[in-house]
C-alpha positions in Angstrom: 318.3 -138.9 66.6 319.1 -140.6 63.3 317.2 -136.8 61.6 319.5 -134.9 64.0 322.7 -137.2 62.6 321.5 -136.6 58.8 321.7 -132.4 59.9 325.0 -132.9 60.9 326.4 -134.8 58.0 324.7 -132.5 55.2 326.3 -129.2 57.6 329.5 -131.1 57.4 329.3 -131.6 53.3 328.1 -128.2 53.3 330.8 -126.6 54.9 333.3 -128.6 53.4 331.5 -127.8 49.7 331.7 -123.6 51.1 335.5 -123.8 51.5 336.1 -125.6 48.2 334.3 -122.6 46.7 335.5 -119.9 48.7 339.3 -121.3 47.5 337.8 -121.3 43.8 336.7 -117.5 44.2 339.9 -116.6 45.8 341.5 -117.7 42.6 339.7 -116.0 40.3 339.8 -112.6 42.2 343.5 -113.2 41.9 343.6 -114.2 37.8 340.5 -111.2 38.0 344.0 -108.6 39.1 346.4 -110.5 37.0 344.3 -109.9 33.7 342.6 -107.2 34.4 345.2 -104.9 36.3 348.7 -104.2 34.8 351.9 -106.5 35.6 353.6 -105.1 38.2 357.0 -105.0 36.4 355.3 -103.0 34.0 354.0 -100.8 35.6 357.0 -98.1 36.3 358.2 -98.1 32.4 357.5 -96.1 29.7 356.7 -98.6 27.2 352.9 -97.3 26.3 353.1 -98.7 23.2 353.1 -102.3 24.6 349.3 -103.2 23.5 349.3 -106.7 25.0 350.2 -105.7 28.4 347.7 -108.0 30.9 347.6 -110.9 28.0 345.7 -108.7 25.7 342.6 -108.4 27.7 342.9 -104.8 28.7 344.9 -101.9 27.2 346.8 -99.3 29.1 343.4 -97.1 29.4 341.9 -100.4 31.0 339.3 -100.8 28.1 339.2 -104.4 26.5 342.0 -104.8 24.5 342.9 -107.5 21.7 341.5 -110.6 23.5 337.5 -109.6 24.5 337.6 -113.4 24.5 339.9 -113.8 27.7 337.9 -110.7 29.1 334.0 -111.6 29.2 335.1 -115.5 29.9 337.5 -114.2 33.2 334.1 -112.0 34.3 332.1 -114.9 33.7 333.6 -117.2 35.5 334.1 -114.9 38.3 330.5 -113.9 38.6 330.0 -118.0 38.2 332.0 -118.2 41.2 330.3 -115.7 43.5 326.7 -116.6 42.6 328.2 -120.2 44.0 329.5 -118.8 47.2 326.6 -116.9 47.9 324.0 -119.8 47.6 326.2 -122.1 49.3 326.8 -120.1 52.2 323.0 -119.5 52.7 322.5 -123.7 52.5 325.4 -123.4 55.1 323.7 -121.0 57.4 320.4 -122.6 57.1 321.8 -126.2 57.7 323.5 -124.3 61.0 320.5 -123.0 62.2 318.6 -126.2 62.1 321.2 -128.4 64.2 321.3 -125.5 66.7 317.7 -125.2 66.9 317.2 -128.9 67.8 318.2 -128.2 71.5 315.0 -125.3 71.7 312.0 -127.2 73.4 308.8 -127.9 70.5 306.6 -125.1 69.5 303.7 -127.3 69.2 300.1 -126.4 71.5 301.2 -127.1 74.9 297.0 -127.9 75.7 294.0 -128.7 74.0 292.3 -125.9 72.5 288.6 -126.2 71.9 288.2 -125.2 68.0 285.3 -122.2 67.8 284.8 -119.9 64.5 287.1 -117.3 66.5 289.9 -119.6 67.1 289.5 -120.8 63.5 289.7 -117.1 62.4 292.6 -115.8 64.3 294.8 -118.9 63.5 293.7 -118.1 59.9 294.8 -115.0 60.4 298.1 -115.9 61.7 298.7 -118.2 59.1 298.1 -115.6 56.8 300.3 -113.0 58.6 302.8 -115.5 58.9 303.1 -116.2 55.3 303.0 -112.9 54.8 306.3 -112.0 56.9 308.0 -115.3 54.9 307.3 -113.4 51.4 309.1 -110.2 53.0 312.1 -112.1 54.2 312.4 -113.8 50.8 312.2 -110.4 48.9 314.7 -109.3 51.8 317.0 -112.1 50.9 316.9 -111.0 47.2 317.5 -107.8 47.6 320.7 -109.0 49.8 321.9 -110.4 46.8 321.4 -107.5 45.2 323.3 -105.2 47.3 326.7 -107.9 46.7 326.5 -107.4 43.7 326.0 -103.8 43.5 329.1 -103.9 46.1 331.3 -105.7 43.9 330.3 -103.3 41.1 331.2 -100.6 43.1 334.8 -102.1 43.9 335.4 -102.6 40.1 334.4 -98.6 39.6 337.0 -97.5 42.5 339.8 -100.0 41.1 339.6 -99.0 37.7 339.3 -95.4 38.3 342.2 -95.7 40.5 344.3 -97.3 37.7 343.6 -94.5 35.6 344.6 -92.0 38.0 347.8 -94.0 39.0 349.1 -95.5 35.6 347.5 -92.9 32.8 347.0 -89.2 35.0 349.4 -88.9 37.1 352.6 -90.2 34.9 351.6 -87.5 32.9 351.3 -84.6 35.4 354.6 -85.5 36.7 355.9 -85.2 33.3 355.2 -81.5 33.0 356.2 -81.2 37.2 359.2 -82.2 38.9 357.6 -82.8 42.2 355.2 -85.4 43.1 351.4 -84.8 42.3 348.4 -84.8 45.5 344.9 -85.7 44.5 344.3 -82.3 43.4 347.5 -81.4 41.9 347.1 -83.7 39.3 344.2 -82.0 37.8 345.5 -78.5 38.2 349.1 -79.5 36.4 347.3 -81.4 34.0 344.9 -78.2 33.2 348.0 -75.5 33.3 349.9 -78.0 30.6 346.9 -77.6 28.5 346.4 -73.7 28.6 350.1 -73.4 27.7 349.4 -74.6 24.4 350.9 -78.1 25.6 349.4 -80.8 22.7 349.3 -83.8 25.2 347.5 -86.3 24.4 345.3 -86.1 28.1 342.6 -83.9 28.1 341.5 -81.8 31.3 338.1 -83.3 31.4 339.7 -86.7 31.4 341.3 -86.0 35.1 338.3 -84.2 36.4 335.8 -87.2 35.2 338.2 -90.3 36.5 338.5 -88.2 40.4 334.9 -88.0 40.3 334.5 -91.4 39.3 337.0 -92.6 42.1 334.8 -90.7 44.9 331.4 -92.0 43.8 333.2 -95.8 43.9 334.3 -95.0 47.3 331.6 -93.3 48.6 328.9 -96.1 46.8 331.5 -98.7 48.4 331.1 -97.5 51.8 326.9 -97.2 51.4 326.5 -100.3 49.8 328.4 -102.1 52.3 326.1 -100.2 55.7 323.3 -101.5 53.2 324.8 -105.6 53.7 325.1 -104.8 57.2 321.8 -103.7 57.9 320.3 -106.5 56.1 322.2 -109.2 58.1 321.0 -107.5 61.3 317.5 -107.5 59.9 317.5 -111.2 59.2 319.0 -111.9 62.4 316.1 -110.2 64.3 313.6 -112.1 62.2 315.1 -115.2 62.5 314.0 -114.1 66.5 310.8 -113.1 65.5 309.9 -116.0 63.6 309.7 -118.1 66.6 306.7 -115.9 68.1 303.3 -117.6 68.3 301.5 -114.9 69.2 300.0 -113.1 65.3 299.5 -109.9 67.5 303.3 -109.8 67.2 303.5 -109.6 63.4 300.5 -106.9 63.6 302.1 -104.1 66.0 305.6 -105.2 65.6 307.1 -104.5 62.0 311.1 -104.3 62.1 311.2 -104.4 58.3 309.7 -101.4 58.5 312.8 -98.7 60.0 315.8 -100.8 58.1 313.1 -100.7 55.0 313.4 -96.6 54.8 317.0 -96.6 55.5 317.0 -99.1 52.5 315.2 -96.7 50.4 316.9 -93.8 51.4 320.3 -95.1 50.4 319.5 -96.9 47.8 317.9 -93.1 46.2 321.3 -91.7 47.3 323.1 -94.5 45.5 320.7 -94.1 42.2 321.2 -90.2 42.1 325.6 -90.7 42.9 326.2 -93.6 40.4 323.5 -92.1 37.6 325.6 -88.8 37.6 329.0 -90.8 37.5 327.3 -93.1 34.9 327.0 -90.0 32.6 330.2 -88.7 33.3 332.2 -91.5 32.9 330.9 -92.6 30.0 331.1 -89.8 28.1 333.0 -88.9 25.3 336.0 -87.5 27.3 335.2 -89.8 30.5 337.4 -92.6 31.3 334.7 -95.0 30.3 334.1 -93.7 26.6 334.6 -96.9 25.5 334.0 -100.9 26.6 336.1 -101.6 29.7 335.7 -102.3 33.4 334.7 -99.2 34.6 331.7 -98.8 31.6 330.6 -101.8 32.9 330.6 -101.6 36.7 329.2 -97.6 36.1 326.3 -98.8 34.5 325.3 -102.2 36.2 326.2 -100.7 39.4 323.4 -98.0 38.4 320.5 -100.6 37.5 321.1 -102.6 40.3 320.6 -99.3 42.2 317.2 -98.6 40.8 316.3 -102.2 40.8 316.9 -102.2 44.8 315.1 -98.8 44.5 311.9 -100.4 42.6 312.0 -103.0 45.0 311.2 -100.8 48.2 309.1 -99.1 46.6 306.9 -102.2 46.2 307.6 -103.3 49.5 306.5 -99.8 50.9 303.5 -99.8 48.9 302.8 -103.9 49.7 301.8 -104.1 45.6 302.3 -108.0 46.1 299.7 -108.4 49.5 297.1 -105.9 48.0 297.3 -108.5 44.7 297.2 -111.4 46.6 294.3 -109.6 48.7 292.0 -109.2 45.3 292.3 -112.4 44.4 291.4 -113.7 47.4 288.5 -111.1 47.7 287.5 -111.9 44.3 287.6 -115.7 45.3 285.3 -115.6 48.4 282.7 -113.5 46.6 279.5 -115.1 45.8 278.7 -116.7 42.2 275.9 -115.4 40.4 274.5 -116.2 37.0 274.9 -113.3 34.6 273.7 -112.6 31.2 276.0 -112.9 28.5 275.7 -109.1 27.6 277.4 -108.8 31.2 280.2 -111.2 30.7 280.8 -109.9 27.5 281.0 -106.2 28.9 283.3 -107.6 31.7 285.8 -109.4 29.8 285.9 -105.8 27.8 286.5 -104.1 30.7 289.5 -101.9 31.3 290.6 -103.4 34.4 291.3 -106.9 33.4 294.3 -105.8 30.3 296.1 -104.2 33.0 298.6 -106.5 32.3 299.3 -106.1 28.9 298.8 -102.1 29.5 301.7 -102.4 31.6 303.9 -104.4 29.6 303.2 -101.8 27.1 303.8 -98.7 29.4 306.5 -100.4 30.0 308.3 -100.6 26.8 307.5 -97.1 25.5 308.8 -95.6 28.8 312.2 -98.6 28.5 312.6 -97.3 24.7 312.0 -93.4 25.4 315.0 -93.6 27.9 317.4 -96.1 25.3 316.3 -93.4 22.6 317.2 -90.3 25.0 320.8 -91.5 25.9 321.6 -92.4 22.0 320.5 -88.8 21.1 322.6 -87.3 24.0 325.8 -89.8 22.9 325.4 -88.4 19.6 325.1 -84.8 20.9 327.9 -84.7 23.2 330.3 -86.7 20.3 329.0 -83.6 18.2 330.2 -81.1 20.7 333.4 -82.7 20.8 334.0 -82.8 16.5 335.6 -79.9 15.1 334.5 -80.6 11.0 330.9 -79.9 10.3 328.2 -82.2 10.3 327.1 -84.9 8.1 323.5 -85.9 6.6 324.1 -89.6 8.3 325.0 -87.8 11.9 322.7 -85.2 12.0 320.1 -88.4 11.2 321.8 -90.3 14.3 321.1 -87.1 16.8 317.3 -85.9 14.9 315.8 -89.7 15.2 316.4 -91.0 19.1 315.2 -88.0 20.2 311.8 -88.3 17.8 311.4 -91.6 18.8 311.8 -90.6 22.7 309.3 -87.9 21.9 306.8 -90.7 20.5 307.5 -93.1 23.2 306.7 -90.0 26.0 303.1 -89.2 23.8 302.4 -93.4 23.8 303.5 -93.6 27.6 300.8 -90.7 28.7 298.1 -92.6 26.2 298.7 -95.7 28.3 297.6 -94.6 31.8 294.7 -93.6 30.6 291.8 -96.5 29.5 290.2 -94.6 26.6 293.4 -93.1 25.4 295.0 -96.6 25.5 291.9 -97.5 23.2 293.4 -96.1 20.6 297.0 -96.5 20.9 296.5 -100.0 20.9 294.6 -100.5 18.6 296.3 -102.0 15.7 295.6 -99.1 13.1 297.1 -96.2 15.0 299.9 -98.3 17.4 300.3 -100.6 15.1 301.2 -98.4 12.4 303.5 -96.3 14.6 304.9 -99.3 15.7 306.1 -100.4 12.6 307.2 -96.4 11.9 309.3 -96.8 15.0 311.1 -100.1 14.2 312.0 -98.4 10.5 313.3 -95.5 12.1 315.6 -97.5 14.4 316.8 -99.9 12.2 318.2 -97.1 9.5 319.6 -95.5 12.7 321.6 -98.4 13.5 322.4 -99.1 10.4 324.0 -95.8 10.1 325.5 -95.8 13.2 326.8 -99.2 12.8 328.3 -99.0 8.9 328.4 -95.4 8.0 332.5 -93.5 7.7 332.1 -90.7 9.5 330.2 -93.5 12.5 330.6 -91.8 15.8 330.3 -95.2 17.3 332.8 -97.8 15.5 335.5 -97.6 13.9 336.6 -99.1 10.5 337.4 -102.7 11.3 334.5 -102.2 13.8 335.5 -101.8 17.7 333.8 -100.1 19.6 334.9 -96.0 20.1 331.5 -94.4 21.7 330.2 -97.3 24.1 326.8 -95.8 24.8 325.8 -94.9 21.2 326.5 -98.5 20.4 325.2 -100.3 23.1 321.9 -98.2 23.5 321.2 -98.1 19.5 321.0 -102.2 20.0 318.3 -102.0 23.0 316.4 -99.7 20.7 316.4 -101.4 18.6 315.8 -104.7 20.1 312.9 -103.1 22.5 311.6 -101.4 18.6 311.3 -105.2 17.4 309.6 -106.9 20.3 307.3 -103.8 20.2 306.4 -104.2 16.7 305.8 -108.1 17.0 303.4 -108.3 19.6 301.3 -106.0 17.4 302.2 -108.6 14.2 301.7 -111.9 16.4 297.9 -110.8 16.9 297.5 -108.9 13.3 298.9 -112.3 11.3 297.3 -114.7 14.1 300.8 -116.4 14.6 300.6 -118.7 17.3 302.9 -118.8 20.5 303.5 -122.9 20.4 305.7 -122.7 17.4 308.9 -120.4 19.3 311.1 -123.0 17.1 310.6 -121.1 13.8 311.0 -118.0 15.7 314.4 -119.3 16.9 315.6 -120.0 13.4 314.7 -117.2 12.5 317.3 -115.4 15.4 319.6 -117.5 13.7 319.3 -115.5 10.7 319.1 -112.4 12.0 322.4 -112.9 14.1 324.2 -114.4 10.4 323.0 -111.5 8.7 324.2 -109.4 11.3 328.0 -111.2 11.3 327.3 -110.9 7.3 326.9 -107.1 7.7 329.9 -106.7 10.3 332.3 -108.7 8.4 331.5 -107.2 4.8 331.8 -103.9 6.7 335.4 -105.0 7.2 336.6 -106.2 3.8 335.1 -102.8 2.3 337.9 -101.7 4.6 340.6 -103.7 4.3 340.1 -104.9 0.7 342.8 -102.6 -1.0 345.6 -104.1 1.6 344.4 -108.0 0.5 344.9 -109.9 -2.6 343.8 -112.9 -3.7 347.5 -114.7 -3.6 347.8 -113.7 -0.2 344.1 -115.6 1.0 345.2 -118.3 -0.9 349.0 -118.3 0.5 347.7 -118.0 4.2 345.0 -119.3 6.4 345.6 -117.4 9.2 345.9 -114.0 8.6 343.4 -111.1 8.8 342.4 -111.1 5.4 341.8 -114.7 5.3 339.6 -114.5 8.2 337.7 -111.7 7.1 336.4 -113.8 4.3 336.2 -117.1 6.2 333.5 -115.1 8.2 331.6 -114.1 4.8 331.5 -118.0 4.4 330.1 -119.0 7.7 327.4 -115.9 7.7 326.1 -117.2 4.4 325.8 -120.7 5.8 323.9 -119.5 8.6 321.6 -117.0 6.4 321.0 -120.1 4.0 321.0 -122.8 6.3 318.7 -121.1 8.9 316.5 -119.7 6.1 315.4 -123.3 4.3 314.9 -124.9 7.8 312.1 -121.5 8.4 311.1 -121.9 5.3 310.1 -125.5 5.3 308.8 -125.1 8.6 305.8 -122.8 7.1 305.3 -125.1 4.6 304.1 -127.6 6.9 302.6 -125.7 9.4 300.5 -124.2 6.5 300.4 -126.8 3.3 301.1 -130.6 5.9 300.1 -130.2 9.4 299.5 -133.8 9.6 303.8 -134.1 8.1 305.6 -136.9 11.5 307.1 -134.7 13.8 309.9 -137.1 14.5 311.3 -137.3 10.7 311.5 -133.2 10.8 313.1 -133.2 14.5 315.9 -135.7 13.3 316.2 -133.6 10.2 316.5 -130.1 12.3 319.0 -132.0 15.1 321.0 -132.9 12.1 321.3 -129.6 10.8 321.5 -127.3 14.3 324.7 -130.1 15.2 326.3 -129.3 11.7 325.8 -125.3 12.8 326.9 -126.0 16.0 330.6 -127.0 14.6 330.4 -124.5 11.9 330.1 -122.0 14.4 332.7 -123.6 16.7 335.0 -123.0 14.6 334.1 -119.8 13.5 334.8 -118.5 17.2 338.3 -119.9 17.2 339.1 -118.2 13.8 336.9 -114.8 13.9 337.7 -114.0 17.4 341.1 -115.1 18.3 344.3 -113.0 18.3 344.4 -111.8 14.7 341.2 -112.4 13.7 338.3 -109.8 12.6 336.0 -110.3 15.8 339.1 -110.3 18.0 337.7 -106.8 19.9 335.1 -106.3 20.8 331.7 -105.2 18.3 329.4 -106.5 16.2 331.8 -109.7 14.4 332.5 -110.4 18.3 328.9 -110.4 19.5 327.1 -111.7 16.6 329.4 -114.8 16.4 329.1 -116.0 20.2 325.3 -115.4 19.7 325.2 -117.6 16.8 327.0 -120.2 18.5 324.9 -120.4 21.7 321.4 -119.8 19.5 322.2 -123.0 17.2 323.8 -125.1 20.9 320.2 -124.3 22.0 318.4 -125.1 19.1 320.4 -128.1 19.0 319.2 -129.2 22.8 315.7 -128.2 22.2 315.7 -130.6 19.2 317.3 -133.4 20.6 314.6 -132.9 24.2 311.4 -132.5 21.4 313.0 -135.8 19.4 313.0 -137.9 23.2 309.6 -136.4 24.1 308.2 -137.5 20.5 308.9 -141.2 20.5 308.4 -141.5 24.0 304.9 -140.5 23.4 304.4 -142.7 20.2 305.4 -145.8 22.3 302.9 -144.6 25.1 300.5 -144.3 21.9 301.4 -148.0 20.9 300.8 -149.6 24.3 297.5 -148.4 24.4 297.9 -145.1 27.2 296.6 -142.3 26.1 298.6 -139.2 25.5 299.2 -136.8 27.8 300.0 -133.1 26.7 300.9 -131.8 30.2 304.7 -130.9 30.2 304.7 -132.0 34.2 304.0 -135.2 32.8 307.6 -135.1 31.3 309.7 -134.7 34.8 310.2 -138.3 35.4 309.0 -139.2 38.9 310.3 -141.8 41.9 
């Protein structure tokens, strides 16, 4: 009774805790349409010149406009909100179910069973079955997640479109006809304006791109949410199923299995729709050309798609039982003594660096496809440039798609052992490794700083959304490629990830140093030196504020890596407390230096205050040296607390369980 009472009271908090949270995600679906859409009072004038319509987060186009600040932090907060809803209603639902099923009689034996080896085996097999049907159900309860947030995706992509169509396309096809515009009209008056020799500023390819975007958001919509249904219907039968004793049951009877196909089939339907509006959107004269709502709901709305997609395909294919039926194959086989020749020729053996094979396989075929889409951004901005090529853009197009061709050759060496022999090895994929990372890094550097850039412009926002965006994951995925080959050539060791987070520091100053320089060489002909000094607020001023704070970062982060070689290689034997207090010291002083730098850099009027590199770099910065700062400040605690274990006389434990403190 009193177990039945505690149910109740935790249902009751529950449910109370579900409507707080369900009133906190009504309002910030509401402030999502009061940023992100246009104000209503607004919306039937002609004033298109008003850039800070929506508080500056989104322009008439419904890209992010002049506050990317107000933009990511509204999303944020929203998806913040949701992720909330949706755990707390499954605690709710849960907590439900077990108050209702304390009426339902015990499922305990109802006799005494005499215990034989074949009563042992089948109620091992059940066991096993039955643990088996829990993984599928927690997978199934994943890939419901999943499928909301593909839905809500999908929303955002039939929203935006249709603010394009209503405040951008259609205004301007009634401007050139008296009547009002159907679906298709719009199109066709927009097209006959343009034949006439009609110089407005809306292309034909605009209209066609934004209606196709608006039926694969409604369409996607519609199969996303069959997709929620059938999953709640499939949970409800097993919640059914799951009180069958009988292990027969989960042999012959497999419901998982027809909504698993449906699941599969819809979620290749939704791959193929959203891929092809993905492309289209995006591209140079789609309504998501650059960063906005409907770039970013194309996109995630497409990998959460292929994730559901990948997910099937493992269900379908039970990867996960025929692991966990090796292992427990390889455990119940004998032991015998074998020679040493043996052992050594097993632990050589192909099958047992399947793992890092596939985490190799895995980024050649991840950086082929970055590589492909950066060559065919660059292509289809070529098609769309009337002057003649440069040497830096005919660079931009020639080296993704070498590097895709590399990354194809690397992939087809990988499924095979003795060709993976050699690409791994540190001479050959090493060396191309290293080739690759080169390659990428001038590509982005061009891309990112050259004057005829297809991707940015010259303050540096963002013009060309996939050229940036996929140049970075190329060269990210380039990077980690290149230092797992360096970790094992130069025997660096994986306990020291500190050094390798200062190191990110740097990186991410240099990068603010690069975006911000890129900037003055801009604007440095409208500033003078009387004007910087006059005013600390103006663009100018800023511009050079964020020189300052990328050189204290570059220096700053630099000694600390620096010293930290030093002792790992010249005083091993240096107290790890006096350099912890030293380093939280330091990451505090960054972590205000870069505080401020996000209230100067990329407010209103500041350098970063769109979005692009200045924007990303400095919020990296911040949240890399808050981290650094934490991880300091937990090290410093664990330190002394093991010196004064070491002083009363307990030995030291090095088990990081031993840290969680315990009742």
């Amino acid at each position: 009774a009193r177990l039945d009472e505690n149910i109740q009271k935790e249902y009751h908090l529950f449910v109370k805790i579900l409507c707080i949270s369900v009133l906190v995600l009504g309002s910030w679906t509401y402030g999502i349409f009061c940023i992100m859409l246009r104000p209503k009072n607004l919306r039937n004038t002609q004033d298109v010149n008003n850039s800070y319509q929506s508080l500056a987060a989104v322009d008439q186009m419904g890209h992010v406009g002049d506050n990317a600040n107000l933009y990511y932090l509204t999303w944020i907060c929203f998806g913040l909100s949701l992720t909330i809803v949706y755990e707390v209603s499954i605690e709710t639902v849960r907590k439900r179910r077990l108050h209702c099923d304390d009426s339902l009689p015990n499922v305990a034996p109802h006799a005494n069973v005499e215990v034989t080896a074949t009563t042992t085996s089948q109620l091992q097999f059940f066991k096993d079955s039955r643990e088996s049907w829990y993984h599928s159900l927690y997978r199934l309860r994943i890939r419901s997640g999943i499928w909301v947030a593909a839905f809500v995706a999908t929303i955002v992509i039939l929203t935006s479109s249709l603010l394009m169509w209503n405040d951008v396309l259609r205004p301007a096809a009634s401007a050139t006809v008296a009547h009002d515009m159907r679906f298709l009209g719009v199109c066709n008056a927009i097209r006959n304006s343009s034949n006439n020799g009609d110089s407005s500023w809306v292309p034909p390819e605009l209209c066609i791109r934004t209606a196709f975007s608006i039926i694969s958001g409604a369409t996607a919509t519609l199969l996303c949410l069959t997709a929620i249904i059938i999953h709640a219907s499939t949970r409800r039968v097993a919640r059914q199923v799951s009180m069958e004793l009988s292990s027969a049951f989960f042999r012959e009877h497999s419901i998982l299995g027809g909504p698993l196909k449906a699941e599969f089939i819809l979620s290749t339907c939704l791959c193929t729709l959203l891929g092809l509006n993905a492309v289209f959107a995006t591209a140079v004269q789609g309504p998501a050309a650059t960063v906005g709502n409907l770039y970013y709901a194309s996109w995630t709305s497409f990998l959460l798609c292929l994730r559901i997609l990948l997910g099937c395909l493992e269900e379908m294919y039970n990867l996960h039982h025929e692991q966990d039926d090796e292992n427990s194959v390889c455990s119940s086989m004998p032991t015998k003594s074998v020679s040493t020749d043996a052992a050594s020729s097993a632990i050589m053996s192909p099958d047992l660096f399947d793992n890092q094979r596939a985490r190799r396989a895995r980024r050649y075929l991840f950086l082929g496809i970055v590589s492909t889409i950066c060559s065919a951004s660059a292509l289809d901005a070529c098609f769309n440039q009337s002057s003649d090529l440069s040497w830096d853009q005919q660079y931009v197009i020639i080296a993704p798609t070498v590097i895709a061709l590399l990354c194809a050759i690397q992939f087809s060496m990988c499924l095979g052992p003795v060709s993976y022999v050699l690409i791994s090895s540190n001479l050959i994929g090493g060396t191309l490794a290293v080739l690759m990372f080169l390659v990428c890094f001038v590509d982005l550097i061009i891309t990112m700083h050259s004057e005829r850039s297809w991707a940015v412009d010259a303050i540096g926002d963002i013009k060309i959304a996939n050229l940036y965006y996929f140049s970075w994951a190329s060269i990210v995925t380039a990077g980690l490629h290149m230092s797992a080959f360096l970790t094992k050539i130069l025997g660096i060791h994986d306990e020291d990830y500190m050094s390798v987070i200062w190191g990110v520091l740097v990186k991410v100053s240099a990068v603010i140093l690069s975006a911000s320089f890129h900037i003055w060489h801009n604007i440095k002909d409208t500033c003078s030196l009387q004007d910087i000094k006059a005013s600390a607020i103006d663009f100018c001023s800023r511009t050079v504020f964020a020189l300052m704070v990328s050189f204290i970062g570059i220096c700053v982060g630099g000694v600390v890596v620096f010293s930290r070689m030093c002792v790992y290689l010249c005083c091993p034997a240096f107290p790890p407390r006096i350099r912890f207090h030293v380093e939280l010291i330091v990451s505090c002083f960054l972590v205000l230096v870069f505080a401020v730098a996000l209230a100067v850099i990329t407010g209103i009027g500041g350098p970063g205050q769109s979005v692009g590199d200045l924007f990303y770099a400095t919020w990296l910065a911040f949240l890399v040296s808050l981290g650094i700062a934490v991880s300091c400040y937990r090290e410093l605690r664990y330190t002394v607390s093991e010196e004064w274990k070491q002083k009363d006389g307990e030995p030291r434990e090095t088990n990081f369980i031993q840290m969680i403190p315990q009742e």
